[in-house]
Structures are given as C-alpha cells and as structure tokens.
C-alpha positions in Angstrom: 0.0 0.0 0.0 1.6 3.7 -0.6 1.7 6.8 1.0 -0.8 8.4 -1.2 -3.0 5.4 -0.8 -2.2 4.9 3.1 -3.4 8.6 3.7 -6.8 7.9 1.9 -7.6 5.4 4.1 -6.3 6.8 7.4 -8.8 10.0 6.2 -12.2 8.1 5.8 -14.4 8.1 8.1 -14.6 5.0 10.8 -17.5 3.4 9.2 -15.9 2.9 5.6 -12.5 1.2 7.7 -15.2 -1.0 9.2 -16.6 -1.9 5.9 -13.6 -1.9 3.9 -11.9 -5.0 6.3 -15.1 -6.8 7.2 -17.7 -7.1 3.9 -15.2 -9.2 2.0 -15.1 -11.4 5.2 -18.4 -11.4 5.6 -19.1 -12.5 1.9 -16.7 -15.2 2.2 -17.7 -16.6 5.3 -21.5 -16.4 4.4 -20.8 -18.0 1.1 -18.9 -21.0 2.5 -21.3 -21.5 5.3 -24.2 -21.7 2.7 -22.3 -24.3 0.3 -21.7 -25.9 3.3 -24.8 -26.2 4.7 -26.2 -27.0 1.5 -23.8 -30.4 1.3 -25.1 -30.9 4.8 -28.6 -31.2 3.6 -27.8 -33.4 1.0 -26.1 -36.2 3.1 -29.2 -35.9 5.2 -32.0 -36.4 2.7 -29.8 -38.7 1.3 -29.2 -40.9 4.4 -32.8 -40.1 5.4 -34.2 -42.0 2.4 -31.5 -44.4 2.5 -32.6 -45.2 5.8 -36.4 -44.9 4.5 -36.0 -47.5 2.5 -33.9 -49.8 4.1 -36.4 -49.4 7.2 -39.4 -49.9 5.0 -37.8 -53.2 3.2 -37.0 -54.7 6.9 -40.6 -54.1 8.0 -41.8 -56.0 5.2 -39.0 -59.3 5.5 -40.2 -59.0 9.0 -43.8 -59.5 8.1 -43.0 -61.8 5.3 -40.7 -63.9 7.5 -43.6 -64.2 10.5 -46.0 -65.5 7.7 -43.6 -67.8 6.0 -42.7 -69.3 9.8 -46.4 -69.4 10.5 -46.8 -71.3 7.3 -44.2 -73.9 8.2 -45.3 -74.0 11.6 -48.9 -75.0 10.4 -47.6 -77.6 8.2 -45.4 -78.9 10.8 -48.4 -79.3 13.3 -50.6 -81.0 10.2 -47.0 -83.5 9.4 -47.8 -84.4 13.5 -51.4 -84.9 14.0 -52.2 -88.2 14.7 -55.8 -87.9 12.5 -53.6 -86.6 9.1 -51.0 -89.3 10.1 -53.9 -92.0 9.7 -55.0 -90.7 7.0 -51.7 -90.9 4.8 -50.9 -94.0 6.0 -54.3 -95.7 5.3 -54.9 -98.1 2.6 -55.9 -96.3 -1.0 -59.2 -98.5 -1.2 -60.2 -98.2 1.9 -62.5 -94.7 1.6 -60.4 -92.9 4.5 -62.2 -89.9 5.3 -60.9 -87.0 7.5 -62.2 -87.1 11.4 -64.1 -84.5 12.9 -61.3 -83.5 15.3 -59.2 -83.1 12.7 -61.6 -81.0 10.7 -62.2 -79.0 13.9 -58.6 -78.8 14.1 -57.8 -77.2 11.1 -60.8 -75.0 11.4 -58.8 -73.5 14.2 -56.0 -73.1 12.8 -57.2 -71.1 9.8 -60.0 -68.6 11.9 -56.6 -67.5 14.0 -54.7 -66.8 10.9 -56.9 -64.8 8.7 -54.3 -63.7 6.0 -54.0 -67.6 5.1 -56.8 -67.6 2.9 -56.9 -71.6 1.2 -55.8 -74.7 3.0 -55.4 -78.1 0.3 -54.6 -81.7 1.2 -53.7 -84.0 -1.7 -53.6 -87.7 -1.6 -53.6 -90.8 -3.4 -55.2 -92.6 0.2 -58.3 -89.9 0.4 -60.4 -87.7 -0.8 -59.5 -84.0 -1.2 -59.2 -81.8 2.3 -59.8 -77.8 0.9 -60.4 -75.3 3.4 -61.3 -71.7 2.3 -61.5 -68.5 4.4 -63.7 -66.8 1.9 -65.4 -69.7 0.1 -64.8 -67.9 -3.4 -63.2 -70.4 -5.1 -62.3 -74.4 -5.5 -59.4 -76.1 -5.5 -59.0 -78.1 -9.0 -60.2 -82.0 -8.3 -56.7 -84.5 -6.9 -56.8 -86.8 -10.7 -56.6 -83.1 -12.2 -53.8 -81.6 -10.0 -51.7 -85.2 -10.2 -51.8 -84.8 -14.2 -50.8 -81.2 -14.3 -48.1 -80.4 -11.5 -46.2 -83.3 -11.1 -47.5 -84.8 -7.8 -45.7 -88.0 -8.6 -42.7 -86.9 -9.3 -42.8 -84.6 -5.8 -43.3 -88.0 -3.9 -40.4 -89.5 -5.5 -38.3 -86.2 -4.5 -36.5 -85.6 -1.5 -37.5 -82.3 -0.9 -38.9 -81.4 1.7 -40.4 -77.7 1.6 -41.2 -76.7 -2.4 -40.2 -73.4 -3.2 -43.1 -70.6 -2.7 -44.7 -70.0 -6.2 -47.4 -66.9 -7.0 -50.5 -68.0 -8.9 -52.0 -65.4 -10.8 -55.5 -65.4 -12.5 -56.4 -66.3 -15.7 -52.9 -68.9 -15.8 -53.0 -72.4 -17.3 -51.4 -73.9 -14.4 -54.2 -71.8 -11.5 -55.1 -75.0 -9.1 -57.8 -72.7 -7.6 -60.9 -71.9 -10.2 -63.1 -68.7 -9.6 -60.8 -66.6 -7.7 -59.5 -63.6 -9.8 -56.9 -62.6 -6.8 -53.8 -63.3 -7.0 -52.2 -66.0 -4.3 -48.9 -67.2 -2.8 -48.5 -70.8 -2.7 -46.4 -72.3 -0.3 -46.5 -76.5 -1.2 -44.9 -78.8 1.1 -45.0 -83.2 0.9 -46.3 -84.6 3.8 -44.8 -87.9 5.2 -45.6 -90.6 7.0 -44.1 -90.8 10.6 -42.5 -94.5 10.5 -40.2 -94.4 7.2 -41.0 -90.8 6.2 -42.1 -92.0 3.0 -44.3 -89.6 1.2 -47.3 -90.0 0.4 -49.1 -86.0 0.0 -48.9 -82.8 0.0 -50.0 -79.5 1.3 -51.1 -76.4 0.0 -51.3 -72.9 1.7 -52.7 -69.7 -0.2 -52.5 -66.3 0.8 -54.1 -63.7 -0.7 -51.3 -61.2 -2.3 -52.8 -58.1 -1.1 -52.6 -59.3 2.2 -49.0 -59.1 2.1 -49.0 -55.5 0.3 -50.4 -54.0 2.9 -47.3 -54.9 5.5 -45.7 -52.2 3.4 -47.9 -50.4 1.5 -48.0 -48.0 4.0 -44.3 -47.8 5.2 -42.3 -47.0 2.1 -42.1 -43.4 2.4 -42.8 -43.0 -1.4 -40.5 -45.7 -2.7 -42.0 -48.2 -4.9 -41.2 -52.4 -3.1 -41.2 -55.3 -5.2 -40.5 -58.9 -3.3 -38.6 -61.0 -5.4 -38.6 -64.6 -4.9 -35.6 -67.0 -4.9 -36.8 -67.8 -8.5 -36.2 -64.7 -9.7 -39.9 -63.7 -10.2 -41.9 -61.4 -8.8 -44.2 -62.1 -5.6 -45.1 -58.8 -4.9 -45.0 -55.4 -5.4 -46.3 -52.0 -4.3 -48.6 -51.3 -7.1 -49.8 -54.6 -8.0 -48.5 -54.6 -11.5 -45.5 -56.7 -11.9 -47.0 -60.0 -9.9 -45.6 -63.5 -11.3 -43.4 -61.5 -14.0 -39.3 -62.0 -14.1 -37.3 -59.4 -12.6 -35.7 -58.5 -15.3 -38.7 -56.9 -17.1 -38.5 -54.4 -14.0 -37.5 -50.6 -14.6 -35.1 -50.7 -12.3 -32.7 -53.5 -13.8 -30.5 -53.6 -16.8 -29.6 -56.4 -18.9 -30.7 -59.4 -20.5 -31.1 -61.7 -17.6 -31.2 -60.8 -13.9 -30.7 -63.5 -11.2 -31.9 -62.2 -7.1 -28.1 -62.8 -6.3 -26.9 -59.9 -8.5 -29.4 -57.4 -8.0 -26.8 -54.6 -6.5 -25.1 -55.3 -9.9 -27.8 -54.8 -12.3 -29.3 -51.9 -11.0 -29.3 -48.1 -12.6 -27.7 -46.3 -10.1 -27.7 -43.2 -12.3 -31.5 -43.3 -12.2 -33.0 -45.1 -9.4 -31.8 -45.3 -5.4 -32.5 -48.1 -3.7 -32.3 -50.5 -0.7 -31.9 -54.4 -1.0 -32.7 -56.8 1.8 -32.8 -60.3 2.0 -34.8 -62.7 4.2 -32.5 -65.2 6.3 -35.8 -67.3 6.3 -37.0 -67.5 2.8 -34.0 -65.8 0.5 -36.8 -63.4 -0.5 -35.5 -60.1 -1.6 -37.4 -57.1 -0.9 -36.1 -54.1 -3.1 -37.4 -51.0 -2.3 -36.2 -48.0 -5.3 -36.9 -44.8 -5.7 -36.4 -42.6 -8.6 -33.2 -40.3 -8.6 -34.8 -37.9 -9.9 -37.3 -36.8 -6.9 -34.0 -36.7 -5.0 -32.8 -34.5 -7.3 -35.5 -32.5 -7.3 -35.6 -31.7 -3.8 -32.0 -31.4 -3.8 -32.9 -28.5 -6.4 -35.2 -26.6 -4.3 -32.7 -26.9 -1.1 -30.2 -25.7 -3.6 -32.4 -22.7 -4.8 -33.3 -22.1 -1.1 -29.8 -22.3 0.5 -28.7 -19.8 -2.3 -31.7 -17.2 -1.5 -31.0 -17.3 2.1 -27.1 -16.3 1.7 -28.1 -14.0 -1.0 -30.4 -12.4 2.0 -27.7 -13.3 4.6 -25.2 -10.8 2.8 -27.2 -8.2 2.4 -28.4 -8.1 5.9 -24.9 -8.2 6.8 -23.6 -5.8 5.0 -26.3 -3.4 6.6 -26.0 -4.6 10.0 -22.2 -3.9 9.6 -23.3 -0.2 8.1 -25.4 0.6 11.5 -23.1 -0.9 13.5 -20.3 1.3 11.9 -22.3 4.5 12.2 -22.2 3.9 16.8 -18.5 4.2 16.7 -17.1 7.7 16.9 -14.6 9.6 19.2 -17.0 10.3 22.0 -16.9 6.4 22.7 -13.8 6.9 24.7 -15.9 8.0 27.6 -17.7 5.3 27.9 -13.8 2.8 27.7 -12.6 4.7 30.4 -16.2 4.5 32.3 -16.2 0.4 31.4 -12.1 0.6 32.9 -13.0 1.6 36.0 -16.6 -0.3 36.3 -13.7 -3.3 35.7 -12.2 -2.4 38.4 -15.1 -2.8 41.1 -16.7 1.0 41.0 -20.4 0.3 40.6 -21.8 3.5 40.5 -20.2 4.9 37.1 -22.4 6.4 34.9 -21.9 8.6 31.3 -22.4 11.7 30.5 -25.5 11.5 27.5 -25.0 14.8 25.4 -27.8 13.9 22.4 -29.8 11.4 21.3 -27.8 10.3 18.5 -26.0 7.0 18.2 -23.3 7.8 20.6 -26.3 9.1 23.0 -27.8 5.8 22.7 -25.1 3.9 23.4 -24.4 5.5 26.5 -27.9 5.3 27.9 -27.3 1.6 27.7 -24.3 1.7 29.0 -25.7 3.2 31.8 -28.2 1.0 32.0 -26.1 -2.0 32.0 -24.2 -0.7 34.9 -27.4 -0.2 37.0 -28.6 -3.8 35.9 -25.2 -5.7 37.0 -25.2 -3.9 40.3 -28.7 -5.0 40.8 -28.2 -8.5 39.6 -25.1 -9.0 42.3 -27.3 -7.5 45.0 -29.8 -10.4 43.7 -27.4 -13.3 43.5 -26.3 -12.5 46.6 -29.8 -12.2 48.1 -30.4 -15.6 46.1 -26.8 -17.4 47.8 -29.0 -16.9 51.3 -32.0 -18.2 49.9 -30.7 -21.1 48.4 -28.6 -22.0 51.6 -31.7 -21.6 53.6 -33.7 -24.7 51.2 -30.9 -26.3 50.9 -31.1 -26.6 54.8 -34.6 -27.6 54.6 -34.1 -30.0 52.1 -31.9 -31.9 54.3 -34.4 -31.9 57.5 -36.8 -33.4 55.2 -34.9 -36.4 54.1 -35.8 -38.9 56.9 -36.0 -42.4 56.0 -39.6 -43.5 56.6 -38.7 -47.5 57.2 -38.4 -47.4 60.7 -42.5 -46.1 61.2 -43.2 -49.4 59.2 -41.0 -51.8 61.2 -42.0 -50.1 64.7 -46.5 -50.7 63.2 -45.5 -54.0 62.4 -44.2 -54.6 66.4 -46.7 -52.8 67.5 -49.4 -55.1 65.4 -47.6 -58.2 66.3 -47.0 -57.7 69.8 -50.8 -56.4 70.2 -52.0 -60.2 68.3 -49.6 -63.0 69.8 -49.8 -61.3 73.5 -52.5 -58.9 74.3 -50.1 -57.0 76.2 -50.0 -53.9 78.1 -46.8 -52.7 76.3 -48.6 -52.1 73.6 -50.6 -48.9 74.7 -47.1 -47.5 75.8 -45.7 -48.4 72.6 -48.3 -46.8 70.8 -47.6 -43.5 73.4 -44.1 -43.9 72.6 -44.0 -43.5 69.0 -47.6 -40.5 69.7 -44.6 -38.4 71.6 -41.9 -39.5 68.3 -44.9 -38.0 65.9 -45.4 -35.2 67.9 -41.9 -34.1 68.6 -41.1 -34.6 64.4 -43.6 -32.6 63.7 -42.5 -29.8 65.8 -45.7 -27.7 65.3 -43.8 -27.0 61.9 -40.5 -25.8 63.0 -37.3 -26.2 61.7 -35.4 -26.4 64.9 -36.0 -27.7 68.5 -33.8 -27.7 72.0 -31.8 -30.8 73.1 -34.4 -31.5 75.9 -37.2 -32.4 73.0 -34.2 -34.2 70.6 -33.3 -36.3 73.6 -37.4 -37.3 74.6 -37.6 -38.1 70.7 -34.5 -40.2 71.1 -35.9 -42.0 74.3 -39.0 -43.0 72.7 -37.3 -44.6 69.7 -35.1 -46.7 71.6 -37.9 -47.6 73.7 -39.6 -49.2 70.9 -36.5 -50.7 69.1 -35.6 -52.5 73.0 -39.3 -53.6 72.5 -38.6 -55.1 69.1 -35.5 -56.7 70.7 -36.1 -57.0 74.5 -33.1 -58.8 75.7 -30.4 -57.3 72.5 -31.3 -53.7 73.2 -30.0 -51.2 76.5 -29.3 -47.8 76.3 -28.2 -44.8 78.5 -29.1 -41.4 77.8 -27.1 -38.6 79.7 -27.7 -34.8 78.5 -26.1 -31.7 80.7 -28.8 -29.7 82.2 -26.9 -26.3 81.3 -27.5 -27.2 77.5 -31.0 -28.9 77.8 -32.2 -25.4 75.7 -29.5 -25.4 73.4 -30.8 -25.2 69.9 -30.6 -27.8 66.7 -32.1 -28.5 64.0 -35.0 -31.2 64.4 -34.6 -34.7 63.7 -30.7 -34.2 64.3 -29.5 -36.9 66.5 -32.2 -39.1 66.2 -30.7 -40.7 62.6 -27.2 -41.4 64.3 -29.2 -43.2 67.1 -31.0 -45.2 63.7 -27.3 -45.8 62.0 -26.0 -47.5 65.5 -29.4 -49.8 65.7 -29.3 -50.5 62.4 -25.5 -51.1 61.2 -24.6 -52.0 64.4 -26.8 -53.2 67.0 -28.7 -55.7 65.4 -26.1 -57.3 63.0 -24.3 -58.8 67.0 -24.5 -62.1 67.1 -25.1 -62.6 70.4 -27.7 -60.6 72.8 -25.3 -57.7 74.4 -26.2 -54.9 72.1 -25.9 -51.0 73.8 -26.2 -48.0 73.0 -25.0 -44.4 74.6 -26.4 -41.0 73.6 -24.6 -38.2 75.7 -24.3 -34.7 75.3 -22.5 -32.4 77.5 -21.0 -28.6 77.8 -17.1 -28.8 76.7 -15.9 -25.7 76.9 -17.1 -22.9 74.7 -18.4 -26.3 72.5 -21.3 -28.2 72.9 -20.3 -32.1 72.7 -22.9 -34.5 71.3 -21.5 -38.0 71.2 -23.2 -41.5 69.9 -21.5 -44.4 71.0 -22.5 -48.3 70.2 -21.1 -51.2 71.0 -22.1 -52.9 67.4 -20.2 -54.4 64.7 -18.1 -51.3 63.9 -16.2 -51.0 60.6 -12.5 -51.9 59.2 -9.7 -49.6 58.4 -11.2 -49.5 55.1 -14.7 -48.6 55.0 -13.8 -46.1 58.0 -11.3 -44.5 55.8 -14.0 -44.5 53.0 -16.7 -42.9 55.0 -14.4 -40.2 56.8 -13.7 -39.4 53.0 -17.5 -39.2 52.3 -17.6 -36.7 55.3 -15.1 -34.4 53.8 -16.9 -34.2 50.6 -19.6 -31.8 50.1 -21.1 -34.0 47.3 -23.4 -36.8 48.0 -21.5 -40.5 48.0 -22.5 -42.2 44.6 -23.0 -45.5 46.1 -25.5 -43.7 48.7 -23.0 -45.2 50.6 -23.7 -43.3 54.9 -26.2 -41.3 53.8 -27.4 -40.2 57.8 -23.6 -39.4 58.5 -23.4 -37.3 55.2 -26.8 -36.0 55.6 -25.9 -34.7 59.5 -22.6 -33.6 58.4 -24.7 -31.1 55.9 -26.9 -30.2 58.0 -23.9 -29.1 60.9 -22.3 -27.4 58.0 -25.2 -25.3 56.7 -26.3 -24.4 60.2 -23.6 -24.0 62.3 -20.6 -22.9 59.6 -17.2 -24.3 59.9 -17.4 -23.6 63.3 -18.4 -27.1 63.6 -17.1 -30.3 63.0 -18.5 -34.5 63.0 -16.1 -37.0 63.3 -16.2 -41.1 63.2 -14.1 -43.2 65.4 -14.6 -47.2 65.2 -13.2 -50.5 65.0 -14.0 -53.8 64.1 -15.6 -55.7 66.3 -15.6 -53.4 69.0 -18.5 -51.0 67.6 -18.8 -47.0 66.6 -18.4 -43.6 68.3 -19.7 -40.2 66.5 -19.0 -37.0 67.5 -20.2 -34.0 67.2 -18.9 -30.2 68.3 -21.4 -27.6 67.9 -20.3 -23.9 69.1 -21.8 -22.7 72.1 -22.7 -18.9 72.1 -23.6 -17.8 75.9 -25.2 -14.9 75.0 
C-alpha cells in the first residue's frame, strides 16, 4: 500500500474502515457457510431416504418372515397330527375320510390366521381336504392336479419344503378356479411318521394383497417389489408386476437378472434403492426410488440455500453499516467509564449529550451498569436463599422404614400377646410424631431431641427385648440449646441399624450423651455394634469431607448430618467417626456454644 494510498484510508471516516476490512469477510464466510450447509442437507436427505427404504424393506422381510414361519409351523403341526397321520398312512381302497377333530382342528387353525386364505390336502389314500376362508373359489379336483403339476414326481423327490410359487389369475397352471386374486403358494409333501415316506402334499394360499399391505403404508414414497428365490416377482407396491421375471423391472438392466446380483444390475444413475434379504425364505425385498425426486428436492434446497445467503449478505452488509455508524470519538468515555466499572466502581455512569447513536449507546451503557449492580445484589440475596432450602431439604430427608417396622411390632405384639406394652408403645412412637412434627419448626432444644430419642429406643428395646440397653445422659446447662429437628435421632437409627442388630449374640448398647465442653457443645453417639474396618472407616471419613453426596449412597445419615452441621452452624463445627471392628462406633459432634 503507498503513502498516497495509506493517507486515503487513514482520512475516511470509521465506518468505511469497518466496511472496507469486514464485507469481504463477511461474503466469504456467508458463502462457505451456505455451500456448506447446502452439502449438509444433502447427506441428510440422502441418508434419510436411505434409511427410509432400508427401514421400510425390513418391515416388510419381518412380516414376510412371521407368515412364512407361521406357514411352516402349520404344516409342521398338520405332518404331527395323529388324524392326518392315519390318514396318509391308510390303505388307498379303503374310503379314508378325515375325522371331525381333525376337521375342527384345522378350522382353528385357519379362523386364528386370517391372511391364510386356502388350506389343500392332496392324496392318493383320500379324498381331497380344501379349506377356504372366503369360500370364493375351489381347488382343482386331486386326478386333475396329479396330471398337471407333477404330484408323482414330488413324492419320488426328497425335498422337503417346495419353493413358494405366486398364482396369478387367468394362468394355465391356476389350481384354484373362480378366484380372480392373485395368491402365494407355499406346497410342502407330507410324510408318513414311520419311514418318512411320502405319500401327500400340502397347500397354503395367501391372498397377495394381504401381504401389500405390510408395506404399502411404510415406504415413504418408494416403490417395493418382493422378489422370490426364483427370480420372479411375488409382490410389489402397485400390483402390476405379480408373477413376472425381474428382469422386465425398470429398475434393472440387462438381458437376464438373477436375485443374487441385484446390487449389480441396477441403474444407479437413475433409481436409489435398498436391498434386503430374508435369512428365512431368501426373499429379496427391493425398495427404489427414482433419482430424480432426489434431485428434485436437492434443487429446491439448492435454490433455497442460495436465496438465504443471497439475504444473509445483504443483511450483513447493513448490519455492519449501523453498527459502523455507533463508533465515533466520543466512545472513549464510555472505555474509560467500562475501565474503572472493571475495576469494582459500581456506581459509574456517562455523560449522555444527544440522542444520536453515541447518545444511545451511552444510555445503555448506563443501564447495563445499574442492571449488573442489581443483579449481584440479587445473586447474593439468592446465595441466602438457596442456603436456607438447601437446609430444609436436608431436614426433610428422613428415611420412613423405621415407622413401618416399629407398626408391624406394635401389630404383632398387640395379636400374639395382648399386652399392656402395647398402649405405651403406641404412646411412645404418639410423643416420636409429635416431637417430628414440631408444630412446623425447623429447629427444637436438646431436651425435645433427647425425649424423641428416648421414645425410639424404647420401641426398638421392645422389638429386641433382651439385645437392646441404652443410656441417655444430656447436661442440664444445654437442655435449651438449639438444633435442628430430627438431628441426632438418625445417628441413634445408623448405630441400631448397622450395628446393633447385626451382633451375634444378645449384648447390644447403645449411649447418647451430650454435654458442655468448653465454649463447645459435645454430642457424642456411641454403640457397641459391629463397627467398621480400616477401610470402609477410611472411606466414609472421606464421604464426610466431601460436600457432594457418595454415589454409592454409601452413609447417607452421617453425610446427611454432616450437611446439615455445616449449613447451620458454619465451619465452626465439625463430625467426626471413630470405630473398629468388632468393637463398635463412636460419633461425634462439636457444635459452638454462644452464651449470650
């Protein structure tokens, strides 16, 4: 750049600077950010039908593959009932006729399976067996059939299961007469159950629109076409292409297509498409959609994505233009202003000398500085607030189980023994309610905290007469020193609970004392329980320390109390755990004592 042309740009005005280094940015990165978004909609509509398809072609192999299992299941239960059995084993000339129970057996089996539409028997040892949901049609007579497809030759085979077949109206071959729907065939030989010799065979039909309509609904404008291991259509979205080779498709190129080298034969250029195959029957379901609605849309994202950073500049460039025109000398009042706001001084505030842009500016700017120091008056304000629920939260997480155990004493005691105890149980855990409840409050004295303690061992010595003593010692100078309710009561819980009643034998104890130590009030819980290892001692004084809850929920009354000393008596205070193995648990706790 020269001097001449280094002076004409130092002279223009602020805005035209602004403009100069930030509309070529601005074009460029609105430009890229459009082409890029543009490529970002086209991997998505392209995955998203890509995953159309490939989601509508497994619906439909499902449904296929539930029918073509229901199929073989049917045929299996026919192959093992005894009536068919005596009927294919019966002597030719002996006018076998089907049984009633097997009639009625069939009967069910159809009526539960209403998209198997024909049922036919075929044998040389008895007459016909056609069953027909609909009744629209007949199967062809068994002399008839035996001529026409081969029925000898299939008992002379070893095969099982016949491939499925699609019978279409109007076709030399139909074995139904009458019907003008089309139908899938599924024909499997029946054999006896002593050599497995065969001597039938059995016919199910199923209506072709049946099966449509698994995926008629589901291809999200693709067109399906099931394709059969034979190469030949089964089924297809529109109905049109039913029985014909898959080669005289739109969708395939070349002379001769075979089911195994459909990915290879298809038009990529003009169709997309999705290709799954049944593990069942080796049915492919093909679902394809034109490439050119894709493009289409493409198109109109295209024209869109183009309009919109067409409008993105030129709203930018603007925006830049205003934002130019607020800049001007007089803003140095306000940086020096925002310096020493930075600083800490909360009560700065500009001098406004017009309502131009500059004006504006610094009637926000005032604003603003009004607005923080409110807004750190209010988080403060909030800090208290929060400390205060949090605090209440904390009272209110008392475990209800030991109300259920202590009614289930109470209701056993009162059946096996009728006695007394019971009515001062009953007052016991009355004086427990009543001192929880607190007539609402959030705190109580020591005197109240120690009653509710009494009553609760009470009735946990009554639950275990002879495993249960206890001792309860509290220093008259500190019977109205204040805590928060339900405070000692849960450490009482832990030692019964962890401690106490895991003891073998019968020698359980427990002693609740607190006493004036110094300028401290001393609250100690003591138990001659189980107590803990090195380990989990060393774990829980951990949890303590911690001002986040244990994952594992692991001493959730110690963690809980130690919250509640922090939030209401401030560092001040401290809880500690001292115990061994074998040898049971002592918690302590030092509250501050004010005399005043």
């Amino acid at each position: 750049m020269g001097t001449r042309s280094l002076r004409s740009y130092l002279n223009l005005p602020i805005r035209y600077k602004i403009l100069f280094w930030f509309v070529p940015l601005l074009v460029a990165t609105i430009t890229a950010t459009g082409v890029y978004s543009f490529r970002i909609a086209e991997n998505e509509l392209t995955t998203k039908i890509g995953a159309e398809q490939t989601s509508a072609a497994k619906q439909a192999i499902d449904h296929l593959d539930y029918i073509a299992q229901d199929a073989i299941d049917i045929s299996n239960f026919l192959f093992l009932l005894p009536d068919i059995q005596a009927l294919i084993t019966s002597d030719p000339s002996s006018d076998a006729y089907v049984t009633r129970s097997a009639i009625d057996a069939i009967n069910r089996l159809m009526v539960t399976r209403p998209y198997f539409q024909y049922l036919t028997i075929y044998s040389s040892h008895f007459g016909s067996i056609q069953f027909n949901n609909k009744g629209l049609s007949t199967a062809m007579p068994f002399e008839e059939y035996r001529e026409r497809f081969r029925y000898d030759d299939m008992m002379k085979e070893d095969a099982a299961v016949a491939p499925w077949s699609v019978e279409v109206p109007g076709k030399e071959d139909s074995i139904f007469s009458g019907d003008t729907k089309n139908k899938l065939l599924l024909t499997r030989v029946l054999k006896n159950d002593m050599d497995y010799a065969s001597e039938g065979v059995l016919i199910l039909g199923i209506d072709e629109k049946d099966i449509r309509k698994s995926y008629s609904t589901s291809g999200g404008g693709s067109q399906i076409a099931v394709i059969g291991t034979d190469g030949k259509v089964i089924s297809d979205s529109e109905g049109s292409w039913i029985g014909r080779p898959m080669r005289d498709l739109p969708f395939f190129r070349g002379a001769s297509v075979a089911p195994a080298s459909i990915r290879d034969h298809i038009d990529t250029s003009k169709w997309v498409y999705a290709d799954v195959v049944s593990p069942l029957t080796g049915w492919h379901v093909l679902a394809v959609q034109p490439r050119s609605e894709l493009v289409k849309q493409l198109g109109r994202i295209q024209w869109l994505t183009a309009v919109i950073v067409c409008a993105t500049i030129v709203l930018s460039l603007a925006a830049s233009w205003a934002v130019a025109g607020f800049i001007s000398k007089p803003i140095r009042r306000v940086l020096i202003s925002m310096k020493k706001f930075q600083k800490g001084d909360f009560t700065q505030q500009v001098k406004v000398l017009g309502q131009d842009e500059i004006g504006q500016l610094g009637m926000g700017y005032n604003t603003m500085v009004q607005r923080i120091k409110e807004l750190i008056e209010d988080v403060y304000s909030f800090q208290l607030q929060q400390k205060q629920a949090e605090l209440k939260v904390l009272q209110s997480q008392i475990n209800p189980h030991f109300l259920y155990n202590t009614l289930n004493t109470i209701a056993w005691t009162a059946h096996k023994n009728g006695d007394p105890l019971v009515e001062e149980m009953i007052y016991a855990l009355s004086g427990m309610f009543k001192i929880s409840l607190n007539q609402g409050r959030d705190v109580t004295d020591l005197r109240q905290e120690f009653q509710l303690i009494d009553h609760y061992l009470f009735l946990q010595k009554m639950r275990f007469p002879s495993k249960i003593a206890y001792e309860l010692e509290l220093d008259e100078r500190i019977a109205d020193f204040t805590v928060p309710k339900l405070f000692i009561q849960p450490l009482v819980e832990n030692a019964i609970v962890h401690g106490i009643e895991s003891l073998a034998d019968d020698a359980g104890f427990v002693h609740v004392a607190a006493a004036l130590d110094g300028d401290a009030v001393r609250i100690e819980v003591t138990d001659n329980g189980i107590g803990l290892t090195a380990e989990k001692l060393d774990r829980v004084a951990q949890t303590l320390r911690s001002e986040r809850p244990s994952p594992e929920g692991e001493s959730y009354a110690l963690q809980n109390i130690a919250a509640r000393v922090r939030l209401f008596y401030g560092e001040k205070a401290s809880l500690d755990i001292q115990s061994e193995a074998g040898s049971g648990t002592r918690v302590r706790i030092r509250l501050p004592y004010d005399r005043r």
